[in-house]
MOPAC internal coordinates of N, CA, C and O (Angstrom, degrees):
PM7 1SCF
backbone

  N    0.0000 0     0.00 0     0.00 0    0    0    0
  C    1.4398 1     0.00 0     0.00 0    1    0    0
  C    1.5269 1   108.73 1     0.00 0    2    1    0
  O    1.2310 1   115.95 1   -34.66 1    3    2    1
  N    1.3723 1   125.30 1   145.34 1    3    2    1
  C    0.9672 1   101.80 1  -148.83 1    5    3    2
  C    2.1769 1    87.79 1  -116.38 1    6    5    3
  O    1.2310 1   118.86 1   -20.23 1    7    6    5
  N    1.0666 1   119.78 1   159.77 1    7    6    5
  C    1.2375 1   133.81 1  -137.22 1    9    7    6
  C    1.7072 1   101.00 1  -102.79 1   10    9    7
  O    1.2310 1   132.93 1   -66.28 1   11   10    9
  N    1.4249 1    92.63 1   113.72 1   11   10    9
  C    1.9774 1   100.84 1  -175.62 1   13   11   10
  C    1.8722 1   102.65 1   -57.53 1   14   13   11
  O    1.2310 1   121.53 1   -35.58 1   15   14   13
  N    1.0089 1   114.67 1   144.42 1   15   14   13
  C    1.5363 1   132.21 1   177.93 1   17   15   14
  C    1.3902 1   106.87 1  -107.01 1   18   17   15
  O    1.2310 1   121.93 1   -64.26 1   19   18   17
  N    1.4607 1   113.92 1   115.74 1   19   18   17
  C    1.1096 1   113.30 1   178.75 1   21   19   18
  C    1.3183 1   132.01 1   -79.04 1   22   21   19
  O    1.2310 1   109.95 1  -146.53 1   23   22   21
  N    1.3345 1   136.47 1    33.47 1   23   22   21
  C    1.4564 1   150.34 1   160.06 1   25   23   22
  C    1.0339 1    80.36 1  -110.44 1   26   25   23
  O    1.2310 1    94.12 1   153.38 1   27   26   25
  N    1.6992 1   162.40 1   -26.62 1   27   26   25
  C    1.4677 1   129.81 1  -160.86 1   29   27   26
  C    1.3742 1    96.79 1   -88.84 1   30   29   27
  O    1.2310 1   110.85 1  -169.01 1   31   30   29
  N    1.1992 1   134.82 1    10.99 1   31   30   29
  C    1.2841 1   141.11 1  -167.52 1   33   31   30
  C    1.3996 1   124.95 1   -80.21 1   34   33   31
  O    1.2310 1    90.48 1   -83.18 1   35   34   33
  N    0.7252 1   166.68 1    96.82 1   35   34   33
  C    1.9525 1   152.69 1  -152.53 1   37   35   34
  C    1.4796 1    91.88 1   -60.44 1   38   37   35
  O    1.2310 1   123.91 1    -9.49 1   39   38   37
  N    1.3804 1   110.10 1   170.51 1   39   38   37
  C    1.1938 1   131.21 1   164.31 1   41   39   38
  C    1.4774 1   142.17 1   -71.45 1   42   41   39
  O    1.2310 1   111.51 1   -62.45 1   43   42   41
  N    1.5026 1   133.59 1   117.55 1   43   42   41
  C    1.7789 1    96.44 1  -155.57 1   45   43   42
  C    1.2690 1   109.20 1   -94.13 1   46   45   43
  O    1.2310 1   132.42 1   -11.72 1   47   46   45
  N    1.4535 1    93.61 1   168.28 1   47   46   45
  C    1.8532 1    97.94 1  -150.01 1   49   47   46
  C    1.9725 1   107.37 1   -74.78 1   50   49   47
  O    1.2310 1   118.37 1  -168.73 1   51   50   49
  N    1.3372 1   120.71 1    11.27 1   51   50   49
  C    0.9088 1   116.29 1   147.17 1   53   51   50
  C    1.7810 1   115.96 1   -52.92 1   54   53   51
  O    1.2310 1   124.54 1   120.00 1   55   54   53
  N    1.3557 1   108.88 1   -60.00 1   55   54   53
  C    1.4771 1   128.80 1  -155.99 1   57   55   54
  C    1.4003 1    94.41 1   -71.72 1   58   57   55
  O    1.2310 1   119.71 1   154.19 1   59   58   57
  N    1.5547 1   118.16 1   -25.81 1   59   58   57
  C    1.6067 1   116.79 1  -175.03 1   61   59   58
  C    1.2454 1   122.98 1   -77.13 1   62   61   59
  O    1.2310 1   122.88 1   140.49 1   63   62   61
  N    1.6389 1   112.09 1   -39.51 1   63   62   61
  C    1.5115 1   133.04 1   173.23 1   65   63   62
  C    1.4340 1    94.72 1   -49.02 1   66   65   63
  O    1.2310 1   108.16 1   112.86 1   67   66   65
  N    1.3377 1   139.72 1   -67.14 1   67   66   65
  C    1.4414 1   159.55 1  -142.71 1   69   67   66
  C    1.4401 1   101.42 1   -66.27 1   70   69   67
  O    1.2310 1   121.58 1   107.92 1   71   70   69
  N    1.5333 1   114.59 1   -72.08 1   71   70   69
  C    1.3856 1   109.52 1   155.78 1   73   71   70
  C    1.2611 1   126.59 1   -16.29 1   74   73   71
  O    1.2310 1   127.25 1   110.38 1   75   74   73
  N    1.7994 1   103.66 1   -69.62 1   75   74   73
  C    1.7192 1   101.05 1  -163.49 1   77   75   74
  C    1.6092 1   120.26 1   -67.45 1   78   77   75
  O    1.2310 1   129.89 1   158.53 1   79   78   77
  N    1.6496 1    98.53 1   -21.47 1   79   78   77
  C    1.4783 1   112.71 1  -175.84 1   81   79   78
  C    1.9073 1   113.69 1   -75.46 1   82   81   79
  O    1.2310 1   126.55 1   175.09 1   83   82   81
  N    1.2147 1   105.01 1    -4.91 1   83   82   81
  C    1.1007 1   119.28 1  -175.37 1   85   83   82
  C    1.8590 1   112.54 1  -106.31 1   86   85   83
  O    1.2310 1   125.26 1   133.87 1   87   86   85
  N    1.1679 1   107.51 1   -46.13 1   87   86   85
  C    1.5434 1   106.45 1   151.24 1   89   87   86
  C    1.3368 1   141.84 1   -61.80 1   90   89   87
  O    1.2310 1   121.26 1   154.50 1   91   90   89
  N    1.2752 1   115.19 1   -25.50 1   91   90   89
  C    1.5625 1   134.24 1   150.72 1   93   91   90
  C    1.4603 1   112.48 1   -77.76 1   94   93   91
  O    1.2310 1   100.88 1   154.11 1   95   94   93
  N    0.7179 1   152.36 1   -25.89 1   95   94   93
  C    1.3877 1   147.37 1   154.78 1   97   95   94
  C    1.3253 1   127.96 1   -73.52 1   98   97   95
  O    1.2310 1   117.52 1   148.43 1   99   98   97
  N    1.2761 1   122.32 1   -31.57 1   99   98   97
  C    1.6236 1   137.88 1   135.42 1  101   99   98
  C    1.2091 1   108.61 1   -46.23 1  102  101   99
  O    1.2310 1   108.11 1   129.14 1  103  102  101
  N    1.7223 1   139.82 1   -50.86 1  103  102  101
  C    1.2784 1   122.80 1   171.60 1  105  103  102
  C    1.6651 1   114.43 1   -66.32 1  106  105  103
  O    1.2310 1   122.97 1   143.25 1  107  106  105
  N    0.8922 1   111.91 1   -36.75 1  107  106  105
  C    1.6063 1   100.16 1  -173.37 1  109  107  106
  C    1.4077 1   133.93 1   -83.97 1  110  109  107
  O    1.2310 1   137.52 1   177.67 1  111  110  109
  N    1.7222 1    83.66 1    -2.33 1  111  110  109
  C    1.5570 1    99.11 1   179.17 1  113  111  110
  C    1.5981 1   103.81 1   -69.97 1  114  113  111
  O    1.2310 1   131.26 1   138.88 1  115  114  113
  N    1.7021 1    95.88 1   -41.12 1  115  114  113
  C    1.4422 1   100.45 1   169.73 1  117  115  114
  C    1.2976 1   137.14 1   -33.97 1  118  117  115
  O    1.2310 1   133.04 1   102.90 1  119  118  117
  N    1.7034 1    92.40 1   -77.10 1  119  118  117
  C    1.3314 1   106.94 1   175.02 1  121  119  118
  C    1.3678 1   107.52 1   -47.14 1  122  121  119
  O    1.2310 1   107.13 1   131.78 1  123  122  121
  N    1.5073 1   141.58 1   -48.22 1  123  122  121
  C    1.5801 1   131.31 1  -173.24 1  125  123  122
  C    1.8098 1    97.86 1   -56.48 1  126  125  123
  O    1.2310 1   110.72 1   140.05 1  127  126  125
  N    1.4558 1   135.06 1   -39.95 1  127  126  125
  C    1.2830 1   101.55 1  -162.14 1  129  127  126
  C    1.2516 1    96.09 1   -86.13 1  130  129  127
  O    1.2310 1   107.55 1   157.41 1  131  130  129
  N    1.8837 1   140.83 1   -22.59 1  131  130  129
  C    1.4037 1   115.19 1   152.00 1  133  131  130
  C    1.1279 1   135.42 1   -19.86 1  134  133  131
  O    1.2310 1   119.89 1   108.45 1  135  134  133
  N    1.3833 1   117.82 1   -71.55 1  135  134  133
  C    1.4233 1   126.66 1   152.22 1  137  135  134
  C    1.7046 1   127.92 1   -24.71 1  138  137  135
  O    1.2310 1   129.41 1   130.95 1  139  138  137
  N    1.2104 1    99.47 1   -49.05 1  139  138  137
  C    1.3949 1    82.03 1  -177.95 1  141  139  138
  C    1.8461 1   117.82 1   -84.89 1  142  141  139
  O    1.2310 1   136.19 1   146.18 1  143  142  141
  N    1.3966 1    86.26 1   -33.82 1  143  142  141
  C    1.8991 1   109.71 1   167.40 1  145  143  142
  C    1.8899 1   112.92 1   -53.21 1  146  145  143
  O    1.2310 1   118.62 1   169.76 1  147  146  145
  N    1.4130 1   120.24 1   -10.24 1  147  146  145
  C    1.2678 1   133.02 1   146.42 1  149  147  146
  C    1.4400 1   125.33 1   -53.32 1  150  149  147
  O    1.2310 1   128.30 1   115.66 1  151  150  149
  N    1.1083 1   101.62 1   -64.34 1  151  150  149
  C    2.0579 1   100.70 1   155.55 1  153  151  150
  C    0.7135 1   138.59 1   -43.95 1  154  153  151
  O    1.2310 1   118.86 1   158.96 1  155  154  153
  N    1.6267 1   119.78 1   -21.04 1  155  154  153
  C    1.8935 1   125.35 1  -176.05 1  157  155  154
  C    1.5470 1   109.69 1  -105.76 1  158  157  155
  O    1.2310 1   129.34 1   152.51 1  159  158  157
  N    1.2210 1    99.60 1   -27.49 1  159  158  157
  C    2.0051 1   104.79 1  -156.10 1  161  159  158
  C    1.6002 1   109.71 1   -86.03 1  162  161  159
  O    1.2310 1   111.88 1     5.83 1  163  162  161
  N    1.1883 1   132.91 1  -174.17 1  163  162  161
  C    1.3840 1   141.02 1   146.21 1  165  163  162
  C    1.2391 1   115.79 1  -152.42 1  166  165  163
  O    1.2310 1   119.67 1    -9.47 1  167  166  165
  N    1.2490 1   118.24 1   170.53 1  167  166  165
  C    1.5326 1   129.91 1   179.72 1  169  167  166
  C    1.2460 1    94.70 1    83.38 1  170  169  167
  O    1.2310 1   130.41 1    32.52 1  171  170  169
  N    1.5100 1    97.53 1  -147.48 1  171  170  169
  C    1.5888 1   126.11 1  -173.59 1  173  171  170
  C    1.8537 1   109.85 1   -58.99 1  174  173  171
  O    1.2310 1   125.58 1   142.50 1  175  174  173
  N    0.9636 1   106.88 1   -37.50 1  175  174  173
  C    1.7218 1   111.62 1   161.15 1  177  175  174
  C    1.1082 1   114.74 1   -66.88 1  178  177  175
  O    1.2310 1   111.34 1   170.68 1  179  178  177
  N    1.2881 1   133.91 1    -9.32 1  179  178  177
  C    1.7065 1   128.66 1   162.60 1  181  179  178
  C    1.3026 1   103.16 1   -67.33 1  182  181  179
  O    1.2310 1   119.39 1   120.49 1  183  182  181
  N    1.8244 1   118.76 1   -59.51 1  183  182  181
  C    1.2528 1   113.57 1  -161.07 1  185  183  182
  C    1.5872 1    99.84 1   -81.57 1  186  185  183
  O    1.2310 1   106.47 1   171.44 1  187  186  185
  N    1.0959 1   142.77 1    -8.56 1  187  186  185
  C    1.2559 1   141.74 1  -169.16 1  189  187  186
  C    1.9175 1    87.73 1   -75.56 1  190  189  187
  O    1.2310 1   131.38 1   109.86 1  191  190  189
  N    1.0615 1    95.63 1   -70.14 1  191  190  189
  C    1.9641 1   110.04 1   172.03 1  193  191  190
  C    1.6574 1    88.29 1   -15.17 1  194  193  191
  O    1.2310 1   134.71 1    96.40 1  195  194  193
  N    1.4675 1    89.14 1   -83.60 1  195  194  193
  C    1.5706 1   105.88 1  -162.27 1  197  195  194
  C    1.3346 1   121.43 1   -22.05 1  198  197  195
  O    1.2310 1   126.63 1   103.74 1  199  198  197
  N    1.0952 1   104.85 1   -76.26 1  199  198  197
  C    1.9526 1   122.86 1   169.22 1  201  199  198
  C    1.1467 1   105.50 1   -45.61 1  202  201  199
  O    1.2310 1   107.36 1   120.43 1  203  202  201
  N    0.9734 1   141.16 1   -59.57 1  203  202  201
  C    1.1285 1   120.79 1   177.35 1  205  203  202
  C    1.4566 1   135.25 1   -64.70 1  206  205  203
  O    1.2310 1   118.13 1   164.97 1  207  206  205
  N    1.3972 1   121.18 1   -15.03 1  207  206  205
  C    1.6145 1   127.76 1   174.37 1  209  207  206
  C    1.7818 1    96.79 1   -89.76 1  210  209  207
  O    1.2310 1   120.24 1   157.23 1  211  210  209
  N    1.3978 1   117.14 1   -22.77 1  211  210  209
  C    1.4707 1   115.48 1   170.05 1  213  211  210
  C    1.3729 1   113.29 1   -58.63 1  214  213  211
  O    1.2310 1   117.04 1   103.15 1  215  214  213
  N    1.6996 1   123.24 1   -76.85 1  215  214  213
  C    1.2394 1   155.44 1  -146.67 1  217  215  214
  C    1.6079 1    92.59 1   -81.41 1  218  217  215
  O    1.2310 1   115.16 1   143.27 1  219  218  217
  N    1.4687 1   126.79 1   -36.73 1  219  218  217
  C    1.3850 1    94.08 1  -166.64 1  221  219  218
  C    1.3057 1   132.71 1   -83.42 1  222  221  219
  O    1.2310 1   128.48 1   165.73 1  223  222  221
  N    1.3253 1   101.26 1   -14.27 1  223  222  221
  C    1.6941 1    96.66 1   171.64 1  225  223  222
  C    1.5338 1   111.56 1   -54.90 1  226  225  223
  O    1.2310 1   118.53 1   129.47 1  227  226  225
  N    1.0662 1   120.41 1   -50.53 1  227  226  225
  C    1.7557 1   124.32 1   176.66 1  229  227  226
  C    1.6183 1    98.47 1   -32.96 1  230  229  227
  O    1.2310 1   128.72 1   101.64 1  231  230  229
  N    1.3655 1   100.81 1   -78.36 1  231  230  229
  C    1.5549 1   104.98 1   175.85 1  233  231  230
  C    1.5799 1   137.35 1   -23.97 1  234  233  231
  O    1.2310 1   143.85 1   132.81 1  235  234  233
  N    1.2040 1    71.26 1   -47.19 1  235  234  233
  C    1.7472 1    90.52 1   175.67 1  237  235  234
  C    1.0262 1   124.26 1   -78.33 1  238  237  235
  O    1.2310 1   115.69 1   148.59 1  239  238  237
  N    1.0528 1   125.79 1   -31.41 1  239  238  237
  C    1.7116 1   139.50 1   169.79 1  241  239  238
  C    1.7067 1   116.57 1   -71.76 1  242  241  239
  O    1.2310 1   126.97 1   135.56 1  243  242  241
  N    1.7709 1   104.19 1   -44.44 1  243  242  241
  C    1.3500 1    85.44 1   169.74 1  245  243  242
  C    1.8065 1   120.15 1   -89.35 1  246  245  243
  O    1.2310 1   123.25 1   169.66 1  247  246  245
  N    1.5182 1   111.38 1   -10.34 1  247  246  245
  C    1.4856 1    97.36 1   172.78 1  249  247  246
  C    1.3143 1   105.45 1   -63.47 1  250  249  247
  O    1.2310 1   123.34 1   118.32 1  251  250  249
  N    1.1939 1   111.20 1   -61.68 1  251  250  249
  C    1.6899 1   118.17 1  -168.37 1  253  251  250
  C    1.5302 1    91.49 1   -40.66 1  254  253  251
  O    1.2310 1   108.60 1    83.71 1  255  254  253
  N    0.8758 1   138.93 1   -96.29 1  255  254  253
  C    1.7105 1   133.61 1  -169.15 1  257  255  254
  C    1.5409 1   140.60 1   -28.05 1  258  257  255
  O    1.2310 1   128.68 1   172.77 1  259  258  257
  N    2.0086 1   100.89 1    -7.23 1  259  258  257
  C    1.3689 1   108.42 1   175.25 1  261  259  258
  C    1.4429 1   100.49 1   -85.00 1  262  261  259
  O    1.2310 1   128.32 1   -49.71 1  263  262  261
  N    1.4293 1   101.58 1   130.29 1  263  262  261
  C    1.7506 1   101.77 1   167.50 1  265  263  262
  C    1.2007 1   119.58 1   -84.33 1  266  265  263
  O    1.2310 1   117.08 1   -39.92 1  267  266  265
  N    1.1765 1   123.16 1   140.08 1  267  266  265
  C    1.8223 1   123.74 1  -171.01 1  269  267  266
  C    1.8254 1    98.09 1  -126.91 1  270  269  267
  O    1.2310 1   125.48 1   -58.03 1  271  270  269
  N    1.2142 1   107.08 1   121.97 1  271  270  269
  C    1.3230 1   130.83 1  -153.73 1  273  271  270
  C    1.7671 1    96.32 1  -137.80 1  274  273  271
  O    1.2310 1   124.74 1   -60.95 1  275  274  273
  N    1.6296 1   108.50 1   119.05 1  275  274  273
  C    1.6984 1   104.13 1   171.17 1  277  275  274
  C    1.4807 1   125.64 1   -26.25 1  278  277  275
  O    1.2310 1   104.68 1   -13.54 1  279  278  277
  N    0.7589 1   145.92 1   166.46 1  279  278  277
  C    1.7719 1   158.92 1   153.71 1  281  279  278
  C    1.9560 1    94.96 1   -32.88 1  282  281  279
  O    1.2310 1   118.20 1    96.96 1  283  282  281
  N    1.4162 1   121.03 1   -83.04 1  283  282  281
  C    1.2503 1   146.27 1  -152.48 1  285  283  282
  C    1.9308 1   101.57 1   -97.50 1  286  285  283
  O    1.2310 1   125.78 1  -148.81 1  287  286  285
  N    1.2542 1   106.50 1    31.19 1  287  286  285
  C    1.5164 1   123.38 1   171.23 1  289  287  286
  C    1.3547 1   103.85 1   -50.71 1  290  289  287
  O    1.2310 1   105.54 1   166.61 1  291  290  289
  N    1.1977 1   144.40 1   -13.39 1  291  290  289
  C    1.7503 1   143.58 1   163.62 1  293  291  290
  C    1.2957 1   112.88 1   -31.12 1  294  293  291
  O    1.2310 1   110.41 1   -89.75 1  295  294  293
  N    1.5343 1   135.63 1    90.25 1  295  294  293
  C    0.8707 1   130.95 1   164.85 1  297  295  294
  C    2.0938 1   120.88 1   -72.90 1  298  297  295
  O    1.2310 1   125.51 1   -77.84 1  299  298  297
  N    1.4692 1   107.02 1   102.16 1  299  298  297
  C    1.5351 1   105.73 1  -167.90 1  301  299  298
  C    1.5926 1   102.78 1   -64.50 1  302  301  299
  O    1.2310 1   134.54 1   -46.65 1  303  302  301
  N    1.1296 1    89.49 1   133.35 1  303  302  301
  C    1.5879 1   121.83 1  -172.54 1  305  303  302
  C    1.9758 1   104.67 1   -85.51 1  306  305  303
  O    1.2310 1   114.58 1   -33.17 1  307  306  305
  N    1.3755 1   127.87 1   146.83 1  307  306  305
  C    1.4547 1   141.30 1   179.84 1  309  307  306
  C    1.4827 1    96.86 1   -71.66 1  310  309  307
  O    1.2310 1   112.60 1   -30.32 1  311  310  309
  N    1.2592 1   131.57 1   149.68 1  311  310  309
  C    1.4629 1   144.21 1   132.55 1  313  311  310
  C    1.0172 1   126.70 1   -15.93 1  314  313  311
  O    1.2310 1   108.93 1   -12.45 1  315  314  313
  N    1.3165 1   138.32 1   167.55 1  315  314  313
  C    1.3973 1   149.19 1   173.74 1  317  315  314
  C    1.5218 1   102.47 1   -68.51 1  318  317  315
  O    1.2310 1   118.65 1   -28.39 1  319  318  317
  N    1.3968 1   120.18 1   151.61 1  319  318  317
  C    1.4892 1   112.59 1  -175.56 1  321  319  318
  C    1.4993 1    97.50 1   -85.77 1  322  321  319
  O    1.2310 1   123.65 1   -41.42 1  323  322  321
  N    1.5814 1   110.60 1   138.58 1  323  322  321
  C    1.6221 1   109.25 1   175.91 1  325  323  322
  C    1.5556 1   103.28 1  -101.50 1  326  325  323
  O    1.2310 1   113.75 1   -52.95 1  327  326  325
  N    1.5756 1   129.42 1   127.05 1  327  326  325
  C    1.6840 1   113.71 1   176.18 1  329  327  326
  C    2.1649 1    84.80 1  -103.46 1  330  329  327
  O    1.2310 1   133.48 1   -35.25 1  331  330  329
  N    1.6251 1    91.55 1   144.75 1  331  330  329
  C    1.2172 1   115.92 1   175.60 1  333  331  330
  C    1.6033 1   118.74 1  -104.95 1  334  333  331
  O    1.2310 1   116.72 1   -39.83 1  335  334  333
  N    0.9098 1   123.84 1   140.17 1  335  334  333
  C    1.6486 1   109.21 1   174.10 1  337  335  334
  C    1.6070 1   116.85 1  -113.00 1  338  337  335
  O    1.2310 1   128.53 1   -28.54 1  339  338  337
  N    0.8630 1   101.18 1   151.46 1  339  338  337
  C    1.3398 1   125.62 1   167.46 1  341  339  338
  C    1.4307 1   128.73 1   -13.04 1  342  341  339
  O    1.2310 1    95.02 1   -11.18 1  343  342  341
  N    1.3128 1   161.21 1   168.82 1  343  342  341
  C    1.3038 1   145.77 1   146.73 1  345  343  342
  C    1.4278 1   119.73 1  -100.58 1  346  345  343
  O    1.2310 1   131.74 1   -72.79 1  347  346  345
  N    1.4398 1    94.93 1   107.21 1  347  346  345
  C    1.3073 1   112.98 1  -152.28 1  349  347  346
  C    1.3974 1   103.84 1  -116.53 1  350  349  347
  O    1.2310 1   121.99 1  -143.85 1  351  350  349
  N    1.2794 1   113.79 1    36.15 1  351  350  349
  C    1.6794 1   113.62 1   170.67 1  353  351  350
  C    2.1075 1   111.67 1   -41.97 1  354  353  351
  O    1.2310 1   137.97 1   -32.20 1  355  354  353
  N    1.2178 1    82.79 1   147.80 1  355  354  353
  C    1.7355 1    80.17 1   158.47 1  357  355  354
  C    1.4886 1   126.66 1  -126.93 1  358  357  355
  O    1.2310 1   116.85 1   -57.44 1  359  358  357
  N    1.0420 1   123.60 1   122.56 1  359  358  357
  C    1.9108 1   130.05 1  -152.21 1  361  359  358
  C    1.3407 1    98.22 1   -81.67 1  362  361  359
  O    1.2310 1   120.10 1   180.00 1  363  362  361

């Protein structure tokens, strides 16, 4: 049988949550200094601000939610169960 590799393994969804919670929070950190970078700027850097304290939650929600899984993510699966019996000669 041939022997699971542990990088071919996915990630466990402890380690996955962590990720995504960390990319969404990186976005919104954003979007807050947009927000606040709205108070200082004008012109085309207002609406640049703008759109971006609009649009990123969207963003953020669907990056954070793509799962990214190795190339060779195949986790190899066990055999069929074999039941054996007993030795059950009769004398």
């Amino acid at each position: 049988m041939k022997q699971q590799s542990i990088t071919s393994l996915p990630a466990s969804p402890e380690v996955e949550r962590r990720n995504r919670m960390i990319k969404y929070s990186i976005a919104m950190g954003v979007r807050v200094i947009c927000i606040v970078l709205m108070l200082f700027v004008q012109g085309w850097w207002l609406v640049v601000c703008a759109l971006g304290a609009i649009l990123l939650p969207y963003f953020a929600v669907v990056v954070a939610n793509v799962k990214i899984s190795p190339p060779a993510a195949q986790v190899l699966r066990p055999g069929g169960v074999e039941l054996y019996r007993g030795n059950d000669e009769v004398k």
